[in-house]
NUNU-123680 format. One record per residue (C-alpha): z, x negated, y negated; residue number from 1; residue in one letter. Coordinates in Angstrom, 3 decimals, decimal comma. Example, Ala and Ser with C-alpha at 12.3 -4.5 7.8 and 13.67 -1.06 7.14 Angstrom:
BEGIN
R         Z         X         Y  resi  resn
R     7,800   -12,300     4,500     1     A
R     7,140   -13,670     1,060     2     S
This chain:
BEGIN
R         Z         X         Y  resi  resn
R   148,563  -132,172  -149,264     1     X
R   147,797  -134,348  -152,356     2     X
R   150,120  -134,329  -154,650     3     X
R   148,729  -134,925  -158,408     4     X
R   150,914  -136,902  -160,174     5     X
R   150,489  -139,436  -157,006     6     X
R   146,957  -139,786  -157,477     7     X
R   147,164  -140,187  -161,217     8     X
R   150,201  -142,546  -160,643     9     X
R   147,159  -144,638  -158,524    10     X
R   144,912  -144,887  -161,181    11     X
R   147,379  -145,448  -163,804    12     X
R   148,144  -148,603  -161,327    13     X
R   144,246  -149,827  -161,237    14     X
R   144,496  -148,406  -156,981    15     X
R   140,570  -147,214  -156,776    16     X
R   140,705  -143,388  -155,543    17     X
R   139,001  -141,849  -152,667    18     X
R   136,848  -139,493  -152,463    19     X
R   139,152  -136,994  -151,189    20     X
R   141,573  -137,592  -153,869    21     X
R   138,817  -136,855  -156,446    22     X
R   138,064  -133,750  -154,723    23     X
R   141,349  -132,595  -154,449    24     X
R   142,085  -133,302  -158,232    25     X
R   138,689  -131,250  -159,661    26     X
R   139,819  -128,353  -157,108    27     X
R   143,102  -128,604  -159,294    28     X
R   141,313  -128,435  -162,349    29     X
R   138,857  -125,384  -161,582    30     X
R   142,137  -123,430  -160,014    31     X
R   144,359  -124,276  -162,073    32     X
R   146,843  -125,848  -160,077    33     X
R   146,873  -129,337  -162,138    34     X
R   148,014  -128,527  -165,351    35     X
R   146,807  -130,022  -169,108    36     X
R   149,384  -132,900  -169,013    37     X
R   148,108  -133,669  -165,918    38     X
R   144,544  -133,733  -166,736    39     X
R   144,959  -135,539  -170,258    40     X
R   147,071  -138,333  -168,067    41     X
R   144,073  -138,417  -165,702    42     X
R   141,906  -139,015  -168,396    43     X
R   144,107  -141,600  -169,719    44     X
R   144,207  -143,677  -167,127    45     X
R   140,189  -143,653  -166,523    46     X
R   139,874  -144,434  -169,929    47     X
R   142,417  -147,365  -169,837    48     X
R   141,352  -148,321  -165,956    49     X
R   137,704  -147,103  -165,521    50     X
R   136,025  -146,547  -162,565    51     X
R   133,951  -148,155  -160,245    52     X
R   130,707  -146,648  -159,180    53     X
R   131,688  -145,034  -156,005    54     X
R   134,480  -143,052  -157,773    55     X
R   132,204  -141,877  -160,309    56     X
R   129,751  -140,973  -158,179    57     X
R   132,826  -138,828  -155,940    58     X
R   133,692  -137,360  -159,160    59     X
R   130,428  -136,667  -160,649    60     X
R   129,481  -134,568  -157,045    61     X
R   133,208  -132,947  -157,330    62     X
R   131,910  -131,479  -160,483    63     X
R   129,046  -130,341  -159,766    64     X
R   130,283  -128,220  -156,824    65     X
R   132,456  -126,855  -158,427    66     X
R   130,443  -123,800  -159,744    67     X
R   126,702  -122,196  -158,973    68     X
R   124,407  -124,596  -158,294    69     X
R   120,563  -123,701  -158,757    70     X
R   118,337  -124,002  -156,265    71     X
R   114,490  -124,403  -157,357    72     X
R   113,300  -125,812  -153,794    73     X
R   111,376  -123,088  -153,472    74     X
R   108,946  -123,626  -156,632    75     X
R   105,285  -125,209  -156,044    76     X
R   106,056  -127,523  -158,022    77     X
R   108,440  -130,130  -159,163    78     X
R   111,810  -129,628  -160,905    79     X
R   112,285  -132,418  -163,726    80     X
R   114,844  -132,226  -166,434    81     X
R   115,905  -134,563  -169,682    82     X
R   118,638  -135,262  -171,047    83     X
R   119,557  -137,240  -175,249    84     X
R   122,664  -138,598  -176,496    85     X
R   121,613  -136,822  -179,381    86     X
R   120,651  -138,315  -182,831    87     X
R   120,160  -137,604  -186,235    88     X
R   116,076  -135,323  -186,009    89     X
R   116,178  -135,555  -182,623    90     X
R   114,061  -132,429  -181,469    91     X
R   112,462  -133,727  -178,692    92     X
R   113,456  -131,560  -176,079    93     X
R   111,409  -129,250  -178,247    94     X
R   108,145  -130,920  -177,231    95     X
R   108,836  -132,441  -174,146    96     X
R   109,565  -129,239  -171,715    97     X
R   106,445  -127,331  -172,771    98     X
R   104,717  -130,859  -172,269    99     X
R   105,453  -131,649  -168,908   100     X
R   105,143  -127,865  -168,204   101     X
R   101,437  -128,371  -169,442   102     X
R   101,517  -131,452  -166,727   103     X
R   102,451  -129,082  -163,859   104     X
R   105,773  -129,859  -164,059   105     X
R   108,829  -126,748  -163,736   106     X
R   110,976  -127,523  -166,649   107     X
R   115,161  -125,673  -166,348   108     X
R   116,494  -127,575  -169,277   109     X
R   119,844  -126,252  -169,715   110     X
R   121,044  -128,079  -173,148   111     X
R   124,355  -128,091  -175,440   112     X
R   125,233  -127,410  -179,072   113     X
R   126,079  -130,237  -181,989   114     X
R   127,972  -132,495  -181,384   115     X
R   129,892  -134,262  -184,357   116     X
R   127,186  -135,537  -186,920   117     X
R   124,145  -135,000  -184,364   118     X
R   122,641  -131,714  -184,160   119     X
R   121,987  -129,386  -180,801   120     X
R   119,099  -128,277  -178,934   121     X
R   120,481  -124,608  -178,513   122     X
R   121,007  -124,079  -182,266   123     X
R   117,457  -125,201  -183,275   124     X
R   116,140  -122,578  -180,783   125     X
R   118,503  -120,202  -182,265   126     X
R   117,295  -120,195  -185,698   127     X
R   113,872  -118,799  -183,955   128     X
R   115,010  -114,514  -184,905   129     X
R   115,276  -112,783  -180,991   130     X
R   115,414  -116,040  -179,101   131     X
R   118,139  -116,073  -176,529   132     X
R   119,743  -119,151  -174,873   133     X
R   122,468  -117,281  -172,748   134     X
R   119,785  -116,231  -170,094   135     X
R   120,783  -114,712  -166,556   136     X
R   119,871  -116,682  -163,254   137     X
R   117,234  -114,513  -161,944   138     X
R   115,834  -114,091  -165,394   139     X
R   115,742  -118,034  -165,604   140     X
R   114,374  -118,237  -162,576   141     X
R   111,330  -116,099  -163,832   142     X
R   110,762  -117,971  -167,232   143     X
R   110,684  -121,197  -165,248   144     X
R   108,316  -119,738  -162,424   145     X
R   105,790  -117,775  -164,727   146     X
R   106,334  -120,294  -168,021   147     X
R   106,901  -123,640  -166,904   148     X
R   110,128  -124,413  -168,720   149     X
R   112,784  -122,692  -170,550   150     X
R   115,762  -124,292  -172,577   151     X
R   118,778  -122,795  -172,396   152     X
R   122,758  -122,694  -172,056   153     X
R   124,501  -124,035  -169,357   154     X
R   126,599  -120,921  -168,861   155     X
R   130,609  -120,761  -168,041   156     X
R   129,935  -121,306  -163,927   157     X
R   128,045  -124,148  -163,724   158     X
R   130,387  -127,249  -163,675   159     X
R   133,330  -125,718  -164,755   160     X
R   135,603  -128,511  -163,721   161     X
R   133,685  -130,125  -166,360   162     X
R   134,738  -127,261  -168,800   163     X
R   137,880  -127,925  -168,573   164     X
R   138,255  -131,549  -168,478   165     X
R   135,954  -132,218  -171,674   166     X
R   138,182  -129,931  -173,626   167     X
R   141,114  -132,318  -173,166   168     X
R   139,121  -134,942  -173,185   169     X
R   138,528  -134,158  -176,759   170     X
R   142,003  -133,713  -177,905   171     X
R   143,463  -136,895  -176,137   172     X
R   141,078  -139,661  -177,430   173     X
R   139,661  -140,027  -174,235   174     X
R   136,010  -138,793  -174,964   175     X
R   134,512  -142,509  -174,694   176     X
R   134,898  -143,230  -171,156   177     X
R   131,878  -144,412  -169,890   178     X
R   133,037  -142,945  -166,340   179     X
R   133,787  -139,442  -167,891   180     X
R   130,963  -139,384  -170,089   181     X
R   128,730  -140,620  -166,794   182     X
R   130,643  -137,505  -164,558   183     X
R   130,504  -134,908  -167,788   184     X
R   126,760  -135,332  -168,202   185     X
R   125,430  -135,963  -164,583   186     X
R   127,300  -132,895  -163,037   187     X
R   126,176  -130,376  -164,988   188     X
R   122,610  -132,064  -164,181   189     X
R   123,198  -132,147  -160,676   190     X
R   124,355  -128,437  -160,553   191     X
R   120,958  -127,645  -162,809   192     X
R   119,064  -128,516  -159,435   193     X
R   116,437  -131,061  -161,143   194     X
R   114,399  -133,556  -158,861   195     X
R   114,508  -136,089  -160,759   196     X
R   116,117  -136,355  -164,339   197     X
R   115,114  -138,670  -167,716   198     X
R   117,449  -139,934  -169,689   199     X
R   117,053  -140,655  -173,890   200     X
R   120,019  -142,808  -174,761   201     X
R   119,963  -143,694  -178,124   202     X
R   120,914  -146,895  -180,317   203     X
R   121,777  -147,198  -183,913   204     X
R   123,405  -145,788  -186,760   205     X
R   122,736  -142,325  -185,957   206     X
R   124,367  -142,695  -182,287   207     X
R   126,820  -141,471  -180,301   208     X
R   127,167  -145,333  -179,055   209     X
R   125,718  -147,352  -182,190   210     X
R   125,938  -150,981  -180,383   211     X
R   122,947  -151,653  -178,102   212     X
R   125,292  -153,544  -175,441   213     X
R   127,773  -149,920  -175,019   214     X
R   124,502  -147,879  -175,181   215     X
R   122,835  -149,980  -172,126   216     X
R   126,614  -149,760  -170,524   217     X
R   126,122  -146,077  -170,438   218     X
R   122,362  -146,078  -169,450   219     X
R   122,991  -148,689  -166,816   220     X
R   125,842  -146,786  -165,612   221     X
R   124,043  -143,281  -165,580   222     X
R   121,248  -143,966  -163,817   223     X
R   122,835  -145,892  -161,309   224     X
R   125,163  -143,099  -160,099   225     X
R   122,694  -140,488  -159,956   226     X
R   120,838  -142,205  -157,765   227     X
R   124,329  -142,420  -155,938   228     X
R   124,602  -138,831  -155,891   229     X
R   120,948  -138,130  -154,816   230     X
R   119,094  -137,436  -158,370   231     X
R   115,618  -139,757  -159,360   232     X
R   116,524  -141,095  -162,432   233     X
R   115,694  -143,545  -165,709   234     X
R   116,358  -144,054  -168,958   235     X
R   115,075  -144,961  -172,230   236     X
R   117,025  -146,905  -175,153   237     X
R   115,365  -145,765  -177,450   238     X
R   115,634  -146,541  -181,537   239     X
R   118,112  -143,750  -183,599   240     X
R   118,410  -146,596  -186,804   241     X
R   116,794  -143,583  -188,688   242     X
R   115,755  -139,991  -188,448   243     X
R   113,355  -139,432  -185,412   244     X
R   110,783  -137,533  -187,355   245     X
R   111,015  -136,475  -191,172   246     X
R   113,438  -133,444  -190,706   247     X
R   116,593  -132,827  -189,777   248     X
R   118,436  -129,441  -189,784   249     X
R   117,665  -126,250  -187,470   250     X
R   114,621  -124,206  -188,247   251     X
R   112,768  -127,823  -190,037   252     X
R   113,128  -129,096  -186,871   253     X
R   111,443  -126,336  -184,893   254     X
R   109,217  -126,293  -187,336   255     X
R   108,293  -130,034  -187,125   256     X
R   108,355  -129,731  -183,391   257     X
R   105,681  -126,934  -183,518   258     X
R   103,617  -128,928  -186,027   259     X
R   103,289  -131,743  -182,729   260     X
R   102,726  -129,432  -180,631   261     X
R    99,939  -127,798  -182,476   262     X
R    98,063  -131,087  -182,745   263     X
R    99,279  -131,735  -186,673   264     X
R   100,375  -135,310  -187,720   265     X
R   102,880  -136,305  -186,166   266     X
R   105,848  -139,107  -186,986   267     X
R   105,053  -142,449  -184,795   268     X
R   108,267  -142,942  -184,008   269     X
R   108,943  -139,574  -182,524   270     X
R   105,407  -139,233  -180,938   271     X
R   105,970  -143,054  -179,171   272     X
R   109,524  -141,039  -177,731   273     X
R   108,587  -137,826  -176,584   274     X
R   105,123  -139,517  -174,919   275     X
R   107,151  -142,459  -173,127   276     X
R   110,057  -139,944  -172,099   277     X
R   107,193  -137,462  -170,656   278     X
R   105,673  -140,201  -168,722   279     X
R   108,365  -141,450  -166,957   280     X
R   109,428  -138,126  -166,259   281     X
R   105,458  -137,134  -164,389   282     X
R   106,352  -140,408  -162,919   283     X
R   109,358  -139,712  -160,892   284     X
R   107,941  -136,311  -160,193   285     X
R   104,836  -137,247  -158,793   286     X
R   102,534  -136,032  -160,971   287     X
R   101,330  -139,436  -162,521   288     X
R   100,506  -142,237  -160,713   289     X
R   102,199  -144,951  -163,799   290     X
R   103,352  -144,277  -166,747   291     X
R   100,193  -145,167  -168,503   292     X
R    98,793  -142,485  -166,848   293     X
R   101,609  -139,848  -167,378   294     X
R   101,491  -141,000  -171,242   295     X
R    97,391  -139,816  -170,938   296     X
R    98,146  -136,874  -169,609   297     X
R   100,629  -136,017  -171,676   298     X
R    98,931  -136,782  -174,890   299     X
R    95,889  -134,869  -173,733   300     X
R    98,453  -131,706  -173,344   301     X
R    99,379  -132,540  -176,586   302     X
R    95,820  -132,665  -178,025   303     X
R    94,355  -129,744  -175,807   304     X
R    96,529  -127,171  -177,132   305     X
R    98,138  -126,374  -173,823   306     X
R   101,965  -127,610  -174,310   307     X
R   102,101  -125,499  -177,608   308     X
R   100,667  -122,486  -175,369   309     X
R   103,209  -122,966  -173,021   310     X
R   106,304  -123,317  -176,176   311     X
R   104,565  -119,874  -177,372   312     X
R   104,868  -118,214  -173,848   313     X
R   108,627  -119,767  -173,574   314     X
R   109,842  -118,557  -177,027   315     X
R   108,069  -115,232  -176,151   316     X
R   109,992  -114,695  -172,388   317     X
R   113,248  -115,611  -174,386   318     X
R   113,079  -113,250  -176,630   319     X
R   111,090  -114,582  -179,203   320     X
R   107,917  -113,599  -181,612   321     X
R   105,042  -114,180  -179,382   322     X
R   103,133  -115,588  -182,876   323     X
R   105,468  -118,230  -183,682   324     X
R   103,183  -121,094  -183,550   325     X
R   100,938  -119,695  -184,838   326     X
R   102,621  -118,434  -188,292   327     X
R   106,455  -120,035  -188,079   328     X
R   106,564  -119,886  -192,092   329     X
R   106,641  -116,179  -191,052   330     X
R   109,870  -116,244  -188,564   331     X
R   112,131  -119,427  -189,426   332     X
R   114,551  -119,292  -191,635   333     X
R   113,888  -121,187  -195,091   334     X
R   116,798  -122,447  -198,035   335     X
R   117,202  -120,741  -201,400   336     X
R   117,358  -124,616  -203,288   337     X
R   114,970  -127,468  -202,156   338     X
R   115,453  -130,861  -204,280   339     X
R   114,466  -134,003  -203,892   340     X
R   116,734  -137,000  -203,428   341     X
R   115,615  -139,977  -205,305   342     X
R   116,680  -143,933  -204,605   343     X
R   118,798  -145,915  -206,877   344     X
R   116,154  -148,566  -207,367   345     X
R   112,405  -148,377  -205,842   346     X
R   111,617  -151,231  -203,349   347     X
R   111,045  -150,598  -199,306   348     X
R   114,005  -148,686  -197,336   349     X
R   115,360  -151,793  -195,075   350     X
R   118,114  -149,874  -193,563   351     X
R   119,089  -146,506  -193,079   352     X
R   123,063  -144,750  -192,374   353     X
R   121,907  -142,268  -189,680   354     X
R   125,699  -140,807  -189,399   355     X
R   125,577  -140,557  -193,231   356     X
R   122,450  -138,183  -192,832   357     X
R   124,090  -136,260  -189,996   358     X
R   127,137  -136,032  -191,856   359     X
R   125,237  -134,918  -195,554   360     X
R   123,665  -131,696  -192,723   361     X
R   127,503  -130,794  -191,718   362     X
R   128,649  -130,692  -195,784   363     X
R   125,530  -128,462  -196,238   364     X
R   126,531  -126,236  -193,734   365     X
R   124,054  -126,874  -190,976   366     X
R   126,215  -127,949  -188,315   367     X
R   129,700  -127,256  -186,470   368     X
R   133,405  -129,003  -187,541   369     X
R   135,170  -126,948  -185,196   370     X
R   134,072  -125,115  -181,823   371     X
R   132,453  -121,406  -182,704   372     X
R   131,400  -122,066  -186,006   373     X
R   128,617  -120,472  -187,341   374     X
R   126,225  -122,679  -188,781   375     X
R   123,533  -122,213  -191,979   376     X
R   120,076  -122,768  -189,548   377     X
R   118,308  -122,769  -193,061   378     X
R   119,721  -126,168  -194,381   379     X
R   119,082  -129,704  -193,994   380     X
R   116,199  -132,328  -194,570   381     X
R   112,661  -133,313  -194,755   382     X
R   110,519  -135,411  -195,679   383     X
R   112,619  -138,792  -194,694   384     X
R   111,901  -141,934  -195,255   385     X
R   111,640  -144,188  -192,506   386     X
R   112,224  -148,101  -192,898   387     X
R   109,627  -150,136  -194,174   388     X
R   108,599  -146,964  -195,979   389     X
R   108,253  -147,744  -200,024   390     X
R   110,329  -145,642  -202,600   391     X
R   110,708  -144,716  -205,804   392     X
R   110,558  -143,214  -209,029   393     X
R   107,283  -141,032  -207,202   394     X
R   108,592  -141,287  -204,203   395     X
R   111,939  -139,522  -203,301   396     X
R   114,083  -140,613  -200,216   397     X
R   114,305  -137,527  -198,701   398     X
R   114,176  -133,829  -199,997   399     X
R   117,259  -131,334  -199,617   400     X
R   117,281  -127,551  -198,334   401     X
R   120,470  -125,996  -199,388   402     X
R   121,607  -122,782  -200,241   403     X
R   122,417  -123,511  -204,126   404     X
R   121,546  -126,252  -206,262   405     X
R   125,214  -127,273  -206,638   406     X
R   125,342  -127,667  -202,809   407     X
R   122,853  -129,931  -203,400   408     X
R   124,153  -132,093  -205,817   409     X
R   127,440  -132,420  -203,973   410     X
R   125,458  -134,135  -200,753   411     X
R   123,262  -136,254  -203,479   412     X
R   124,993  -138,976  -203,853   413     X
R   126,056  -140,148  -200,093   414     X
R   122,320  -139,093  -199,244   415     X
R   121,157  -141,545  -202,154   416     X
R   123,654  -144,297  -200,746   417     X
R   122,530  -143,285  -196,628   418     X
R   119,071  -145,574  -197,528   419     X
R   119,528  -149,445  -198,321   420     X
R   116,742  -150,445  -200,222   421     X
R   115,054  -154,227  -200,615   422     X
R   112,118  -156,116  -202,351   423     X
R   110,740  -157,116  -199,151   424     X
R   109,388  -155,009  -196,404   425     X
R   111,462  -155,321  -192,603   426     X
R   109,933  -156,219  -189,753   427     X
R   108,979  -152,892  -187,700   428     X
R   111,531  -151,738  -185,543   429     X
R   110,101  -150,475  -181,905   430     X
R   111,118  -146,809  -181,059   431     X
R   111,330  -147,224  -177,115   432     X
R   113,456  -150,209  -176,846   433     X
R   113,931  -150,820  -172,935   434     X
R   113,722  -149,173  -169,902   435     X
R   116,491  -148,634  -167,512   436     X
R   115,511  -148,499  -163,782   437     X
R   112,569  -148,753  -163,687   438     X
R   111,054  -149,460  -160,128   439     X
C-alpha cells in the first residue's frame, strides 16, 4: 500500500516519483481517499520541486484514465484537436474547427470557460440563442461524424482527477506550475481521443505567461510530453501584445469569427494565426503534405465558402439557428450603449496593455470573477487598434458596447491608458513567432 503523506514527503525532499506512486496518488484524488491538505501539499511541493519529464508524463496518463475516454478510431478520417492559452480576442477556435473540418479533418474540440482577464471559447458559443455546449457522448459522436467538428464542454467524467486538483490548485497559489499546467491541459486532451493535437501558446501582455522565455518553457514542455504519452503534437508562440482581431467580448467575437469565415476582411494578425495553426494541424494529420500546403488548403476553405458551411451545420446540430451566418445581426446579442474611446494625444499606438483590455471586458460585465457567474455576452469591444495603427482626434482607439453609458465611462479611462501612443511608427511585430517541434 502507498501511503500519501510518504509520497508527498518524497517530493517535498526533491526524490523523483514513480510511476506507480503517481498512479496511486490520482486514484486518491478521484476516490477520495487523499484528502484537500493532502492534495494542496502535493501541489506545493511540484510547484517548489517540479518535475521531470517522465513524472509528468506518469501523471499526465494518470489523469487521463481516470474518467471516459473517447474513442474516435473508428471515424474515416483523422481526429485533430487545438488547444490556446487564451488571450485577449482570441476566437480562433471559432474558425479553425470548421476549417480543418472543410480539410477532411474530424474536429471534437472540447474547450473551457474564461479564465481571469482572457475570455472562453464556450461562452462565445453561448451567446449564439439555442446553442448547447453540454452535449451527450453519442450525440457528440454524431455532430463530429455527420459535421466535421463540434466545440463543446469537457463534461464532469472526463479527467476528473484533474477536477479536483485544479480547484486547489487555485486556492493554494500553485496554478503556475509548468508540470501541473503541462498534466491539467494534456489529460483532458488525451482523454478527448485526438490524433494529433496543436497547440497556440501565447506571448505578451494579454497572456497567461507574458515573458517569451516562460511561454517557450511551457510550449517546450507540452509538446514534449505528449509525445511521451503517445499524442502528435506542436506548438505555435504566437504574438498576444494586442487584441487578435478588432473585437473582444462574446457575441463580437462570433460575430467577427463569422465575418472570416464568410470570406469578409479579415484582421492580418488573426488570419496569419488561424492559417498557420490549421496547417500544422493537416500536417500532423496527414492531410497536407507541408505546411505550405495545409496553409493553401486551408485558405481555399476559407475563400470557397466551405468552412463557414460547415460552422452553419455545427451551430445548427448544437442547437443553433441554422441561418446564423447568414443573418447573425438577427441572433447575437447586441449592447444598449456603444461609444467610442478616444486617445489622449493622436500619434501611432506603439504599445498596447492586453490584460488592461481583458480586465476593462470583466468591469463591463462580460466575463467571470468568481466560478458560475453569469456573464453580459452583449458587452465588450471593437474596432481595436492594433500597433503601428495611427490615432486620433478621427480616429478612436477602440469603441465600447456596454449596457449604459455610465458603464461606459467608468471603463474609459483605463481603456484610454491600455494604448501607449508615439510620434513614430514601431517596427511590425510578427503574429506566429516560432514553432515548437517541428520535425
Amino acid at each position: 500500500m502507498l501511503i500519501p503523506q510518504e509520497i508527498i514527503r518524497k517530493k517535498r525532499d526533491g526524490v523523483p516519483l514513480s510511476a506507480p506512486e503517481i498512479e496511486a496518488l490520482v486514484a486518491g484524488l478521484v476516490d477520495g481517499s487523499v484528502v484537500d491538505a493532502q492534495v494542496g501539499a502535493f501541489a506545493m511541493a511540484v510547484c517548489l520541486r517540479g518535475m521531470s519529464r517522465e513524472e509528468t508524463v506518469a501523471l499526465t496518463r494518470a489523469m487521463a484514465a481516470s474518467g471516459r475516454r473517447l474513442d474516435w478510431s473508428d471515424l474515416p478520417g483523422p481526429a485533430l484537436d487545438k488547444h490556446s492559452t487564451g488571450g485577449i480576442g482570441d476566437k480562433v477556435s471559432l474558425i479553425l474547427a470548421p476549417l480543418v473540418a472543410a480539410c477532411g479533418g474530424f474536429v471534437p474540440m472540447l474547450s473551457g470557460r474564461g479564465l481571469g482577464h482572457t475570455g472562453g471559447t464556450l461562452d462565445k458559443l453561448e451567446s449564439i440563442p439555442g446553442l448547447s455546449v453540454e452535449v451527450e457522448p453519442e450525440r457528440l459522436r454524431r455532430i463530429v461524424r455527420e459535421v466535421g467538428c463540434a466545440i463543446v464542454g469537457a463534461g464532469p467524467d472526463l479527467a476528473p482527477a484533474d477536477r479536483r486538483l485544479y480547484a486547489i490548485r487555485d486556492v493554494t497559489a500553485t496554478v503556475e506550475s509548468i508540470p501541473l499546467i503541462t498534466a491539467s491541459i494534456l489529460s483532458k486532451k488525451l482523454a478527448a481521443g485526438a490524433r494529433a493535437l496543436i497547440l497556440d501558446v501565447k506571448v505578451g501582455s494579454g497572456a497567461f505567461l507574458p515573458a517569451r522565455e516562460d511561454a517557450r518553457a511551457l510550449a517546450e514542455s507540452l509538446v514534449e510530453v505528449a509525445r511521451g504519452a503517445g499524442l502528435a503534437c506542436r506548438a505555435l508562440l504566437t504574438d498576444m501584445s494586442r487584441c487578435l482581431g478588432r473585437t473582444a467580448g462574446n457575441a463580437l467575437e462570433v460575430a467577427e469569427a463569422i465575418a472570416v469565415l464568410r470570406g469578409e476582411p479579415a484582421d492580418p494578425a488573426l488570419l496569419e494565426v488561424t492559417l498557420a495553426l490549421a496547417a500544422e494541424l493537416l500536417v500532423m494529420g496527414g492531410l497536407a503534405s507541408d505546411p505550405a500546403s495545409g496553409r493553401a488548403r486551408s485558405a481555399e476553405a476559407l475563400a470557397s465558402g466551405a468552412a463557414a458551411e460547415r460552422f452553419a451545420r455545427m451551430v445548427a446540430a448544437q442547437g443553433g439557428p441554422a441561418d446564423l451566418v447568414d443573418r447573425p445581426a438577427r441572433y447575437l446579442p447586441a449592447a444598449a450603449a456603444t461609444c467610442p474611446v478616444y486617445p489622449s494625444r493622436s500619434g501611432y499606438v506603439t504599445a498596447i496593455d492586453g490584460r488592461a483590455l481583458g480586465l476593462a471586458i470583466l468591469e463591463l460585465g462580460g466575463g467571470r470573477t468568481r466560478p458560475g457567474e453569469t456573464i453580459d455576452a452583449a458587452v465588450g469591444l471593437t474596432a481595436v487598434a492594433a500597433p503601428g495603427e495611427l490615432v486620433g482626434p478621427e480616429r478612436p482607439v477602440c469603441f465600447v458596447h456596454a449596457r449604459t453609458s455610465a458603464d461606459v465611462e467608468a471603463v474609459r479611462p483605463r481603456l484610454r491608458a491600455a494604448f501607449a501612443i508615439g510620434e513614430e511608427k514601431p517596427e511590425a511585430r510578427a503574429a506566429v513567432l516560432e514553432n515548437i517541434g517541428e520535425p
